[in-house]
C-alpha positions as CSV (number, residue, x, y, z in Angstrom):
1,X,3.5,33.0,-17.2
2,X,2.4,30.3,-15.2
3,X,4.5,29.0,-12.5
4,X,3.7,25.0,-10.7
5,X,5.3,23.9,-7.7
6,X,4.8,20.2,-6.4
7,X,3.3,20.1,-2.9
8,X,1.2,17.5,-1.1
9,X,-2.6,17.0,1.0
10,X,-2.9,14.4,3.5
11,X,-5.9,11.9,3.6
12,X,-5.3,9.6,6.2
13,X,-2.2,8.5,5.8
14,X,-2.4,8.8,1.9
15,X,-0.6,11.6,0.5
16,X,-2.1,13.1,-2.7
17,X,-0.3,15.1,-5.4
18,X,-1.0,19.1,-5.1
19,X,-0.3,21.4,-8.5
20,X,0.3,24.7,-7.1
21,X,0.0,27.2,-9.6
22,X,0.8,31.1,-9.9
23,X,0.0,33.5,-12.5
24,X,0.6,36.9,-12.5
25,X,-1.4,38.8,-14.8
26,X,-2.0,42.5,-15.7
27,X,-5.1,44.2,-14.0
28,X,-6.0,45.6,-11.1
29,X,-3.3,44.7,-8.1
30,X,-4.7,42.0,-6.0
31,X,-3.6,38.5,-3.9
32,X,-6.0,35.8,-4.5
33,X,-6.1,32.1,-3.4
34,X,-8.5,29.6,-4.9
35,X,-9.1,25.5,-5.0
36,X,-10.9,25.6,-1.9
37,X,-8.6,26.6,0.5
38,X,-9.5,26.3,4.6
39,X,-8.7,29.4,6.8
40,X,-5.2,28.7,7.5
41,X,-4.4,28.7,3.6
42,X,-6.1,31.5,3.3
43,X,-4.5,33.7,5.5
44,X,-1.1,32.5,4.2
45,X,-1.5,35.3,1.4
46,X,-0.8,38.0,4.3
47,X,2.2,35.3,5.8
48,X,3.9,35.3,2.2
49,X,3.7,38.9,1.6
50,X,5.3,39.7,4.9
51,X,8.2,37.1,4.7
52,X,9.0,38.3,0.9
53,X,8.6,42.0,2.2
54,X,11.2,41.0,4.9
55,X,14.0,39.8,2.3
56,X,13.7,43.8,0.4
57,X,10.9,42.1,-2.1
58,X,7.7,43.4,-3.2
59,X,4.7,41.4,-4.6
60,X,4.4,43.0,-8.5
61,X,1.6,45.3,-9.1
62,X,-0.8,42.9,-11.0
63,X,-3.6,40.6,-10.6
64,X,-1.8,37.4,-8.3
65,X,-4.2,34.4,-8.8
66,X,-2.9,31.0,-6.6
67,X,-4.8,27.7,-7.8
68,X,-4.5,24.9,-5.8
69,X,-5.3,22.2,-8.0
70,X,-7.5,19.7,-7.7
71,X,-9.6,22.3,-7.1
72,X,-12.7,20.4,-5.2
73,X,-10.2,18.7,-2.3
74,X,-10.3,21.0,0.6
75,X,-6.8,22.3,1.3
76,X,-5.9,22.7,4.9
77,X,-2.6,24.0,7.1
78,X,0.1,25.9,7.0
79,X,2.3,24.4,4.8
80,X,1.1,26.0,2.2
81,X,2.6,29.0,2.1
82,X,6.6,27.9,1.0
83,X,5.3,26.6,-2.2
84,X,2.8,29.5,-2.7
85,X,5.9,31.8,-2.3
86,X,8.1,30.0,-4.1
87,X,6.0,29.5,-7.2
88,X,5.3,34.3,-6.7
89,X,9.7,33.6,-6.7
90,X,9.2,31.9,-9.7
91,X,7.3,34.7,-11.4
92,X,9.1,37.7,-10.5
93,X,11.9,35.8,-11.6
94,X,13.7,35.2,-8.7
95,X,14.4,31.6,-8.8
96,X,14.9,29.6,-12.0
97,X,10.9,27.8,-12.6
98,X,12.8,24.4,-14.1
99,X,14.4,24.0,-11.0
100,X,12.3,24.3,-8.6
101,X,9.3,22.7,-10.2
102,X,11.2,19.4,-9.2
103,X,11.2,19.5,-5.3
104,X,8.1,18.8,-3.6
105,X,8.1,21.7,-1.4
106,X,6.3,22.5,2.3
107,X,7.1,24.5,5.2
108,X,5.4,27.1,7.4
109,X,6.4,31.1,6.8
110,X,6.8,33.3,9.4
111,X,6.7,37.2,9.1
112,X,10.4,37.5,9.1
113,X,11.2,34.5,6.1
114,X,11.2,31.8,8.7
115,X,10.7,28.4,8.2
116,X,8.4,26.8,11.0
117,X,8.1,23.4,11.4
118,X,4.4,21.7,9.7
119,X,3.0,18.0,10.1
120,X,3.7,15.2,7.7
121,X,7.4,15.8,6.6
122,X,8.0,12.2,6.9
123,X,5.3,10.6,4.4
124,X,5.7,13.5,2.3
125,X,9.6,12.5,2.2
126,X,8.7,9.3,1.2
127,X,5.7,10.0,-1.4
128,X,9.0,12.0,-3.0
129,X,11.2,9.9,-3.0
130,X,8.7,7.0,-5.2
131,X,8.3,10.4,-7.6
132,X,11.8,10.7,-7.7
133,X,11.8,13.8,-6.8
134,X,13.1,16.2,-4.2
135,X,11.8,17.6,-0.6
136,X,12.4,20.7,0.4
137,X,11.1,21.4,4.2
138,X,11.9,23.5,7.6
139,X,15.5,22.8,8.8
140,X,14.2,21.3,12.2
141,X,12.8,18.5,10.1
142,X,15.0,17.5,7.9
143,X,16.7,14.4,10.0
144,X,12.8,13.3,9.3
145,X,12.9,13.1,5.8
146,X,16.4,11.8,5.5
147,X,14.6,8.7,6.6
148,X,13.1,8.0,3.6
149,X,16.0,7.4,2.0
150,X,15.3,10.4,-0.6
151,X,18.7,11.6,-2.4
152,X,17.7,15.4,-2.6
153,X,16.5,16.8,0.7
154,X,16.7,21.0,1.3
155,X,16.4,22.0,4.6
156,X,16.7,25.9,5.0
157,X,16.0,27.7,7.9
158,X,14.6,30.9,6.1
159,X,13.9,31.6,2.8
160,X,16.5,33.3,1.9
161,X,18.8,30.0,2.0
162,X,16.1,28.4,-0.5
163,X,16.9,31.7,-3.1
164,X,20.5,31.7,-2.6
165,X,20.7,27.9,-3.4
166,X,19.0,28.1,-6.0
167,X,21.0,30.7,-7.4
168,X,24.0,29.5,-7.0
169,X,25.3,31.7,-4.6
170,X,24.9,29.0,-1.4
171,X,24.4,25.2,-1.1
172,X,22.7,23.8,1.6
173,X,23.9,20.9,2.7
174,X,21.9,17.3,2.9
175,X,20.7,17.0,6.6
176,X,21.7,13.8,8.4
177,X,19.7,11.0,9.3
178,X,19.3,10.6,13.0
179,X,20.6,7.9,15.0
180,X,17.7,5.6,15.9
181,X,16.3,6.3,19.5
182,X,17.2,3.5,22.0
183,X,14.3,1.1,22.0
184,X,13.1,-0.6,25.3
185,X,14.7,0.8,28.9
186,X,14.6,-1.8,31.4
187,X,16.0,0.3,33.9
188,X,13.0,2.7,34.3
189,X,10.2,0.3,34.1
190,X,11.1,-3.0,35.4
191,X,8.2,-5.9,36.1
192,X,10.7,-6.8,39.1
193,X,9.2,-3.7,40.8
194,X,5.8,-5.3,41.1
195,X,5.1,-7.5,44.4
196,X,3.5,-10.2,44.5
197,X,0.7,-10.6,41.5
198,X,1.9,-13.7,39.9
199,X,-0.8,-14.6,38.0
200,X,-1.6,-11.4,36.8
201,X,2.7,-11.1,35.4
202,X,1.8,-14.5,34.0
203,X,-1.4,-13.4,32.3
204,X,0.6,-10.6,31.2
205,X,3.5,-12.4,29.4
206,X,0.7,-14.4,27.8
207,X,-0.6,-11.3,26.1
208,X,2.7,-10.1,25.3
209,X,3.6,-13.4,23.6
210,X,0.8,-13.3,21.3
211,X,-0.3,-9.6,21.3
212,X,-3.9,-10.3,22.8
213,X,-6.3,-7.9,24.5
214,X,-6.1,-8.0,28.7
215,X,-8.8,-6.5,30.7
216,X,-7.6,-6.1,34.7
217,X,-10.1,-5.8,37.7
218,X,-9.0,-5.3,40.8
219,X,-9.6,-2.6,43.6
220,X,-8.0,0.7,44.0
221,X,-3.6,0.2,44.7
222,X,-3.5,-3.4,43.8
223,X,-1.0,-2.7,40.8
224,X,-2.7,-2.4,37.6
225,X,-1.2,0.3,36.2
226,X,2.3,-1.0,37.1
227,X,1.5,-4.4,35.3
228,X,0.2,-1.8,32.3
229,X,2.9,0.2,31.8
230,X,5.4,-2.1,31.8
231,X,4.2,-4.1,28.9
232,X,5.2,-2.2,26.1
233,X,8.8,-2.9,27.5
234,X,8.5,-6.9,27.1
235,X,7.0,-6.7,23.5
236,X,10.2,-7.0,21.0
237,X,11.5,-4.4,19.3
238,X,9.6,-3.0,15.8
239,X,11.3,-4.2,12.6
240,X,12.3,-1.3,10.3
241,X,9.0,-1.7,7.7
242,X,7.0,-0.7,11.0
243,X,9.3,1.6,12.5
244,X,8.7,3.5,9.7
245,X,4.8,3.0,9.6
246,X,4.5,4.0,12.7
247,X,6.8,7.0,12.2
248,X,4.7,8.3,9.5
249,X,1.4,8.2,11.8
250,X,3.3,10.4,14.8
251,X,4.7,12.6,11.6
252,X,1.3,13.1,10.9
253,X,0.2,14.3,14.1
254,X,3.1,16.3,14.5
255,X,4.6,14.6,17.5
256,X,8.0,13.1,15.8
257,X,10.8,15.0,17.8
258,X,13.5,16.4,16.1
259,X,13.1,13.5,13.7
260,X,14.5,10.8,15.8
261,X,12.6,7.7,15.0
262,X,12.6,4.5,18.3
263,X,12.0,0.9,17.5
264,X,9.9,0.7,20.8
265,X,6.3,0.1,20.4
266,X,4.2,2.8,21.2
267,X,2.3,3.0,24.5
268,X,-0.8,5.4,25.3
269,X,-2.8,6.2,27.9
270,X,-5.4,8.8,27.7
271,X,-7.8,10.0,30.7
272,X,-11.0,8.5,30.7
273,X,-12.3,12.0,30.1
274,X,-10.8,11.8,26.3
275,X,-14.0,12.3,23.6
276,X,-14.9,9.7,20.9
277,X,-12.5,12.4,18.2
278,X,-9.4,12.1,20.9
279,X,-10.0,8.1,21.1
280,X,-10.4,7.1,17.6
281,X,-9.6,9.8,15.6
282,X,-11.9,12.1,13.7
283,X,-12.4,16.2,14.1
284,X,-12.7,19.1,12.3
285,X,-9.6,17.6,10.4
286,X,-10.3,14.4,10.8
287,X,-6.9,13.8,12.3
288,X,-5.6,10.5,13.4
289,X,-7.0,9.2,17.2
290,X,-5.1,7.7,20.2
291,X,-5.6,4.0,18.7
292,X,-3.9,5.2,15.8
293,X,-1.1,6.6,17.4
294,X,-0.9,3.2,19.6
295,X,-0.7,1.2,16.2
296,X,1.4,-1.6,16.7
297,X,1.9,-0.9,20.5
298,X,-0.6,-0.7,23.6
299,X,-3.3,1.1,24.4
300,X,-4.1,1.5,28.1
301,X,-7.3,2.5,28.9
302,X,-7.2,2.5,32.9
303,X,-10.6,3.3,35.0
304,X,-12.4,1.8,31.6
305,X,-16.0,2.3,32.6
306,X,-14.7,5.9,33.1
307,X,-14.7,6.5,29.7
308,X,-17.6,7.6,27.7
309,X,-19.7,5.5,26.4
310,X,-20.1,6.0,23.3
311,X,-15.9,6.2,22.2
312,X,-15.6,2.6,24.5
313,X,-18.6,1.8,21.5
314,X,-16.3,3.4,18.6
315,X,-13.7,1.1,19.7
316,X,-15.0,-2.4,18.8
317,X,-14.6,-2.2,14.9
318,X,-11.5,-1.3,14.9
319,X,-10.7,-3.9,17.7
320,X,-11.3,-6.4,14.7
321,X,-10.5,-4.8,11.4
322,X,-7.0,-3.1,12.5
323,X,-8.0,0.5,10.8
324,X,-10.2,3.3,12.0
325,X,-12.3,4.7,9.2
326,X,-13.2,8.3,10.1
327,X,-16.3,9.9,7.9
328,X,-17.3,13.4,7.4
329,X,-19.0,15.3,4.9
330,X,-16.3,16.9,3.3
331,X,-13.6,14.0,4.0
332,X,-13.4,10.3,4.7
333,X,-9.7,8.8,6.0
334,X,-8.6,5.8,6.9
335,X,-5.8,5.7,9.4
336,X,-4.1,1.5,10.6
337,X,-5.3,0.9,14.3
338,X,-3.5,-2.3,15.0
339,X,-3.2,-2.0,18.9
340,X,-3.4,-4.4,21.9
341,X,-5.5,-2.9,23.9
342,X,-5.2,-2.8,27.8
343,X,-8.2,-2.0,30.1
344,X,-8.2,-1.8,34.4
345,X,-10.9,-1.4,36.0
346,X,-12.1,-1.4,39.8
347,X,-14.8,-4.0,40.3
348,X,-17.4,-1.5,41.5
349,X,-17.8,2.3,42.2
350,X,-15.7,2.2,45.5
351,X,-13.9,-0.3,44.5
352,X,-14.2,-2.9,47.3
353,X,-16.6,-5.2,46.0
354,X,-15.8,-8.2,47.2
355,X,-13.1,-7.7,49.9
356,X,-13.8,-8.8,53.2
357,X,-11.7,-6.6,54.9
358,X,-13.5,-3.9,53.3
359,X,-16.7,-4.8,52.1
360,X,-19.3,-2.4,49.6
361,X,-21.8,-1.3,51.4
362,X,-24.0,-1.1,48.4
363,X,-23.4,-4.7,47.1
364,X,-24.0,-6.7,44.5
365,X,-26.1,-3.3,43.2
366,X,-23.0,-1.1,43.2
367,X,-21.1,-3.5,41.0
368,X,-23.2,-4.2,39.1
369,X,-24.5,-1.1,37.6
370,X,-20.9,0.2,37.4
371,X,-19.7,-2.7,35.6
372,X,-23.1,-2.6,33.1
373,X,-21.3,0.2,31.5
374,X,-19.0,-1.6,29.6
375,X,-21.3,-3.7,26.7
376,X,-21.1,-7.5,26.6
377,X,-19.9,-6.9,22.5
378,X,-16.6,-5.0,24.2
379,X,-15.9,-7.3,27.0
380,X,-16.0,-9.9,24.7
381,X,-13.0,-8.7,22.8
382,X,-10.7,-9.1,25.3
383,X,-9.0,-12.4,25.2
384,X,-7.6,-12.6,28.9
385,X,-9.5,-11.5,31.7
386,X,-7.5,-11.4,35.0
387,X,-8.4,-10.3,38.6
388,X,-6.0,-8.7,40.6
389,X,-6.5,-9.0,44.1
390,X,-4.9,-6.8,46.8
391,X,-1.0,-7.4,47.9
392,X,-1.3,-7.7,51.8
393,X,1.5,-5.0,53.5
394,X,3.7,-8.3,55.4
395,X,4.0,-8.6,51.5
396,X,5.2,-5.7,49.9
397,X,8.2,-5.4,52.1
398,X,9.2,-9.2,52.7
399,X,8.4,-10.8,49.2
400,X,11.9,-11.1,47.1
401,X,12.1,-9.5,43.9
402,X,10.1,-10.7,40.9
403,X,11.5,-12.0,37.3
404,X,13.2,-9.0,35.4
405,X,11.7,-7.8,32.1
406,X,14.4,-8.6,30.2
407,X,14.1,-12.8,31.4
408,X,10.1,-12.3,30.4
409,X,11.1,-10.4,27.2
410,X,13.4,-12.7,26.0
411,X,10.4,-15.7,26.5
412,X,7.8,-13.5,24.5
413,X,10.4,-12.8,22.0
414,X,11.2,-16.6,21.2
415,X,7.8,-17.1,21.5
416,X,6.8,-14.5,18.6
417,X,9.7,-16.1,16.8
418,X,8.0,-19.9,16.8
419,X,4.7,-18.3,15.6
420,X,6.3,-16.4,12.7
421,X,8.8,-19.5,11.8
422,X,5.4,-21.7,11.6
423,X,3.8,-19.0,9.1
424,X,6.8,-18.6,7.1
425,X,7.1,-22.9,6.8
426,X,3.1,-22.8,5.9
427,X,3.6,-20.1,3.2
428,X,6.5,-22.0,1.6
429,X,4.3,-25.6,1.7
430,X,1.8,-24.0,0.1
431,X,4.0,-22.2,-2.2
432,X,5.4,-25.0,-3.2
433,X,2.1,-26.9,-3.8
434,X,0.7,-23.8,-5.9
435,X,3.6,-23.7,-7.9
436,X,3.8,-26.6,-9.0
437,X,0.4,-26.8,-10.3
438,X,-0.2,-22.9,-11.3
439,X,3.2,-21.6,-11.9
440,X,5.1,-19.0,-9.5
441,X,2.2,-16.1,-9.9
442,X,-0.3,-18.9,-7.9
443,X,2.5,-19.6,-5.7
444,X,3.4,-16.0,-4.5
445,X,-0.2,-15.5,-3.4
446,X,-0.4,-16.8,-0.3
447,X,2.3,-15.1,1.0
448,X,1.6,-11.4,0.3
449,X,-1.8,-12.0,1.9
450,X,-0.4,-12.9,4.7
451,X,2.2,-10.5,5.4
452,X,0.2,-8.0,8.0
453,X,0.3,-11.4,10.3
454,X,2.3,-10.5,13.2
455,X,1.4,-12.4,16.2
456,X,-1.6,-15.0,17.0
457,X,-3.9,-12.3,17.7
458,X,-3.8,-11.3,13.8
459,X,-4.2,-14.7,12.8
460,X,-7.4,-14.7,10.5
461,X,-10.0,-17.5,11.9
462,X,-9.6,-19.5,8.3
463,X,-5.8,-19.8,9.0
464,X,-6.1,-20.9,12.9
465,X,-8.5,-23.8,12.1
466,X,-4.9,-24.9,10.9
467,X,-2.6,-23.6,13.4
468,X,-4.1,-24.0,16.8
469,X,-5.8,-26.9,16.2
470,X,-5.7,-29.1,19.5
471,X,-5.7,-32.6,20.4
472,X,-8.7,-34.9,21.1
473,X,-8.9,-34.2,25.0
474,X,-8.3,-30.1,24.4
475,X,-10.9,-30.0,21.9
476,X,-13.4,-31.8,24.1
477,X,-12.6,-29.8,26.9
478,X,-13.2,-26.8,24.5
479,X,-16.6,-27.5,23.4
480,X,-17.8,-28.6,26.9
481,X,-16.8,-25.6,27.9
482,X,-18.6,-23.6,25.2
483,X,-22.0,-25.2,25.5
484,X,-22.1,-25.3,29.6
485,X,-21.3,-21.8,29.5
486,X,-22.5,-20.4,26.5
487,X,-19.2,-18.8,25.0
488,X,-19.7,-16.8,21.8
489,X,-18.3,-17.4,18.6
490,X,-15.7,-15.0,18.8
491,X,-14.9,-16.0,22.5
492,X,-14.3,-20.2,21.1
493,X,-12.0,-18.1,18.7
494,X,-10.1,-15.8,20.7
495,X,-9.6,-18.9,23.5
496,X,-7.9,-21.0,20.6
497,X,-5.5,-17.9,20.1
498,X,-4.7,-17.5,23.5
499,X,-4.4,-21.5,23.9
500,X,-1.9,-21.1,20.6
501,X,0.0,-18.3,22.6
502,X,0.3,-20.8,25.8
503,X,1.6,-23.8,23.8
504,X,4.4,-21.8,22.3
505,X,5.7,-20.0,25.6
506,X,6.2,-23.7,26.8
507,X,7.9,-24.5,23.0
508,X,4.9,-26.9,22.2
509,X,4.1,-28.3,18.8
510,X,0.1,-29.5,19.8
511,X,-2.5,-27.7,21.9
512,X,-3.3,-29.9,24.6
513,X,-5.7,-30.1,27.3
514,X,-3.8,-28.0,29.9
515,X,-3.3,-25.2,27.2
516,X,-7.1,-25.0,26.5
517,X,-7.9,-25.3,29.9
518,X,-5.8,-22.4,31.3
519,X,-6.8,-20.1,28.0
520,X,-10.6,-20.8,29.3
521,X,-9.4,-19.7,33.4
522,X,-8.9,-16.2,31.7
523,X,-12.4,-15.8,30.1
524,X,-15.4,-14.6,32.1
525,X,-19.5,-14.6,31.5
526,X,-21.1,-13.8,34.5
527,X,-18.3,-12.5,37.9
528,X,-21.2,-10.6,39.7
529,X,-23.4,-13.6,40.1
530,X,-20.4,-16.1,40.8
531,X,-16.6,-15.3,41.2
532,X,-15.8,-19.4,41.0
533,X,-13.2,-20.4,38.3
534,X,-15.8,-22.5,36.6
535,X,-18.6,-19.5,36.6
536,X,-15.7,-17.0,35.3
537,X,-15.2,-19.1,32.0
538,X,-17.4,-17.5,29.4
């Protein structure tokens, strides 16, 4: 007899269908696990024959074969071992195959019968619940996979609930789904708390508004970090399509608490002494990065030319393509890495380049070579650049209170509305159009390509040509600009985003000249040579 019990692998965020199958056959008494299992699996032979010997059962005396099937994908982790043990259940005759065969099952075993809690409850829920089919899992996650809406979720805390359900003799109740965590706190960080530093707040309700890369330089105290951590608090909430994509990335990397999902956006910061596997994802398991954790959120990266080299480098294609593609020899994943990233920096080693009060000794040399370690393809990709001087002391304990988050937050947020209310009228124009010469299949097209769209950051360049197009006196400004100072192709494109961004924080229909000429205040080419607003634009 050969017993199968659904479980899952993870690849990226992909789950893939796992056939585990048991056989117990006559021959020489022996516990073997094939289908190319990692170390962890392996040892989850001794893990299941503790926990069965724990409940008063014995493994048969016969020759125990466990095929994890496909056999060529690597198996790895610990939550092997509750379907291994169920399917030896199965066997012996302990629990009824029929009925178990329809649960995908996965959980960690401790010695005693135990369930411990393993990573990737939630898209496992989920890949379930489009089988139709049910979950069984460790009760400390089973709030997680009552999100995804799955009719037929077991939770036990041992095995021994799992037996006694299915005989009958117990029924374990469908965990609960837990409330949503409270989204944005205003009272802990509040951008009234900063001093002074207007024009940095207003650069920083500019990339909020559209969801565009900021890169800070200032010396050491001046407030960058504040300005940092407080903008994940005036981004709006996440709709539930992404609460739930984002959900299943922390699931992944086992950092869902108790299965309480939040609508805020994530925010990370890492030390700059994080590797390129830490920053982008990747390791021996390939498992998913801080950019990926940040998706749909911020990632701060504060002292930037800190960081090593070579994981700034890994950043820049998934700066672009929204997805972090991680390859190995023996796997290749693909995890979403839709962040807005968030750099500070101090302008030179000691970080007083440039102050008179206290001037760098070693200057222009020391800035310079410390700010050569950030390539021109990376500072490109930022779409604001913003210096933040230092507040003077009279300052910090005269100047009045700035604008609350929730004032700034409710401008981004109407602002995010105009630029999704302008896709959603483009879509239906040109659904229209389409439909009435193709039919509803042509018409439907345009839409569901244009549904990862979030903010005017996302914006492809063939759509902006037709949303951020600005007038006659913008557009000359525009191209003045990019032929005096030589602004790439990506920085013409990333100034018409930002331009977009400024119209619709001041509800404007047209990009005019004022828009395009404050979007090009917040590029720079060359600050070491000249710190002049017209040398910055580049």
């Amino acid at each position: 007899m050969v017993a199968h019990i659904p479980t899952v692998a993870f690849e990226g965020i992909s789950v893939v269908d796992i056939d585990v199958q048991v056989q117990a056959a006559p021959g020489l008494p022996a516990f073997t696990i094939v289908g190319l299992p990692d170390k962890a699996v392996g040892e989850s032979r001794e893990r299941v024959r503790a926990a069965l010997h724990a409940l008063g059962l014995a493994l048969p005396p016969k020759r125990i074969v466990v095929n994890l099937s496909p056999a060529d994908l690597l198996k790895e982790g610990g939550h092997y071992d509750l379907p291994i043990a169920l399917g030896l259940l199965a066997v012996i005759g302990v629990v009824p195959v029929d009925e178990v065969a329809r649960y995908v099952a996965l959980g960690e075993l401790a010695l005693d019968g135990s369930l411990a809690n393993v990573s990737g409850v939630l898209p496992a829920a989920v890949h379930a619940a489009g089988r139709e089919m049910g979950l069984i899992c460790p009760a400390g996650q089973g709030g997680e996979a009552a999100w995804a809406g799955n009719g037929d979720v077991l939770a036990p805390n041992n095995l021994l609930q799992v037996i006694n359900h299915f005989k009958g003799s117990q029924v374990l109740a469908q965990p609960l789904k837990p409330t949503l965590a409270a989204g944005c706190d205003r009272n802990a960080l509040d951008l009234a708390d900063v001093k002074g530093q207007e024009s940095a707040k207003r650069a920083l309700e500019i990339a909020a508004a559209g969801g565009h890369n900021l890169l800070m330089t200032g010396p050491p105290g001046a407030g960058k970090s504040m300005l940092a951590a407080r903008l994940a608090d005036l981004l709006p909430p996440l709709e539930a399509s992404e609460v739930l994509e984002v959900s299943m990335i922390q699931s992944l990397a086992g950092e869902l608490d108790g299965g309480q999902l939040t609508d805020k956006r994530p925010f990370r910061d890492p030390h700059h002494s994080a590797s390129m596997a830490a920053l982008v994802g990747g390791g021996h398991k390939a498992k998913p990065g801080e950019m990926s954790l940040a998706h749909l959120g911020v990632l701060f990266l504060d002292e930037l030319p800190e960081f090593d080299r070579r994981a700034l480098e890994a950043l820049r294609q998934p700066l672009e393509t929204g997805r972090v593609s991680v390859a190995r020899a023996n796997a290749h994943v693909t995890y979403p890495a839709r962040v807005q990233l968030v750099g500070a920096m101090n302008p030179c080693r000691c970080g007083h380049f440039g102050d008179p009060a206290r001037a760098c000794t070693r200057a222009p040399k020391c800035a310079e070579s410390y700010q050569s370690r950030l390539s021109g393809p990376l500072v490109d990709r930022f779409d604001l650049h913003i210096e933040v001087p230092p507040v003077p002391p009279v300052d910090l304990g005269i100047a009045p209170a700035g604008e609350a988050s929730a004032a700034v937050a409710g401008r981004v947020a109407e602002a995010r509305a105009a630029q999704r209310r302008r896709l959603v009228e483009r879509d239906g124009a040109q659904n229209s159009a389409r439909g009435n010469a193709g039919g509803n299949a042509g018409g439907n097209t345009g839409g569901n390509a244009r549904n990862n769209i979030r903010d005017n950051a996302s914006v492809p360049d063939a759509l902006l040509a037709e949303i951020a197009d600005p007038d006659p006196e913008g557009r000359r400004l525009l191209v003045e600009a990019c032929e005096r100072f030589h602004i790439t192709a990506r920085g013409y494109h990333r100034v018409l985003r930002v331009s977009r961004t400024i119209a619709d924080l001041a509800g404007s229909a047209t990009i005019s000249r004022a828009h395009i000429a404050e979007a090009l205040a917040y590029r720079r080419m060359e600050p070491l040579r000249d710190t002049s607003p017209l040398r910055a634009v580049g």
